[in-house]
N, C-alpha and C positions, 0 to 999 in steps of 0.2 A: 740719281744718276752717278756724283760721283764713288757714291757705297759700292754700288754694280760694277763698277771700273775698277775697283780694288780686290770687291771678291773675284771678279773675272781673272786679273791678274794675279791674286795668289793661287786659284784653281789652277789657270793654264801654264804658269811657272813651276809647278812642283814636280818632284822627281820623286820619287818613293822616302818617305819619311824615314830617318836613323832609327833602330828599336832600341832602346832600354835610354841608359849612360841620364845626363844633363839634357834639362828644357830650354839651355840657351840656346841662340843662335851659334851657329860654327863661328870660332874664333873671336867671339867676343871676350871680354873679359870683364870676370867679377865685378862691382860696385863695393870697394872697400867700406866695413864699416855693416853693408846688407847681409839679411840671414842667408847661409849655405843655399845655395839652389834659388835664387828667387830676384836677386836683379845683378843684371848686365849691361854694359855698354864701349860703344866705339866710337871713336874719333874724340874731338876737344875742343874746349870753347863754345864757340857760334854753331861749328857742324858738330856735336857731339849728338848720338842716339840712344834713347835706354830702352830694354826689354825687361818686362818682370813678368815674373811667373810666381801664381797664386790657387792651391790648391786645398779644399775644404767642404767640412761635411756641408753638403745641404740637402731640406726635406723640399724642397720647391719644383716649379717645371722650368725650362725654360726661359719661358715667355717670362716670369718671376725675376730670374736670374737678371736678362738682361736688362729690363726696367730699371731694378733695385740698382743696378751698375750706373747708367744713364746716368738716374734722380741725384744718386750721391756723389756722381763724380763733379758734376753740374754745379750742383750747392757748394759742394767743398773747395772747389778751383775758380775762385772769382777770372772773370772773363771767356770762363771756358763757352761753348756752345758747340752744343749735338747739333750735326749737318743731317744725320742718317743713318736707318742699321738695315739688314738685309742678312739671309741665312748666311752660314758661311758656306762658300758651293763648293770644298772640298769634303764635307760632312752635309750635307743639307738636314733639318730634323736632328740632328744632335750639337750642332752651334752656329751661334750668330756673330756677325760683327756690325762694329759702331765707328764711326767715323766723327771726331770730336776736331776743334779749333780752339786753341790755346790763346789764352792773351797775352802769351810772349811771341807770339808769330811763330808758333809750334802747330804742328801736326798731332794728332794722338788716336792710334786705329785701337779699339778694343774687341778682345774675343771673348768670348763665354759660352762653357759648354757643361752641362749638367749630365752625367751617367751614373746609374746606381747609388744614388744618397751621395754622390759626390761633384763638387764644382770645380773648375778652373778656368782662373782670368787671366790672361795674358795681357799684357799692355805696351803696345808701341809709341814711341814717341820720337818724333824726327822735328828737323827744320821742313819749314814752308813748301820750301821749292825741291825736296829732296824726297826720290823715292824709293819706294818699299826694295829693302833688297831681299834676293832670294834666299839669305841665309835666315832671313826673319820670317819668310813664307814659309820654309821648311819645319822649323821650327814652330809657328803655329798652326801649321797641319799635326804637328806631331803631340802637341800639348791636347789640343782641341778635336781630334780624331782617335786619339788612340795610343800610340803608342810610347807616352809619356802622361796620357791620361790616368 
């Protein structure tokens, strides 16, 4: 249920995706130290958020994709736990998202979209009680549909 509230809400949030340019979110800024193009964040402290963006060959489907994601994220992040994944309803059939629980009282929405020998993962991560803003919904419409695909 709450995967379907997420995809619902980035579905009926979006505005037409920016074409070309950065897979950040609007106005976030770099993660000093991260390769070019590939992680972002706003705010500090306790409410800070990050965005990354991850893109590479892959021979897989899908349904590959997002597993392989799940399994590994799960293993490598003690305390984490997958709640849920569900297509993404702004692409349905070309990406899914995952809905993850941090064991720092984090949030973590993950997308994955496979086209032509190619993958991209985006990865949200918020506080508990904080949600998805629309600049990160645009943003992964744009990464995970298309247009920075």
């Amino acid at each position: 249920m709450k995967i379907r509230i997420i995809a619902a809400f980035v579905s009926a949030g979006l505005v037409a995706a920016c074409s070309g340019g950065t897979p950040s979110p609007a106005g976030w800024q770099p993660v000093p130290g991260a390769s070019p193009d590939s992680q972002w964040s706003t705010g500090s402290g306790a409410s800070v958020q990050t965005y990354t963006y991850e893109k590479r060959p892959f021979a897989g489907t899908l349904q590959e994709l997002a597993s392989t994601q799940a399994t590994s994220l799960v293993a490598a992040a003690k305390g984490t736990h997958f709640n849920g994944s569900d297509t993404f309803a702004s692409c349905p059939g070309q990406a899914a998202i995952a809905n993850f629980t941090t064991g720092n009282d984090r949030q973590m929405v993950q997308g994955v979209g496979v086209r032509n020998g190619t993958a991209v993962v985006v990865s949200y991560v918020r506080p508990t009680n904080a949600v998805m803003s629309p600049e990160v919904a645009k943003a992964m419409e744009a990464a995970l549909c298309g247009s920075t695909f």
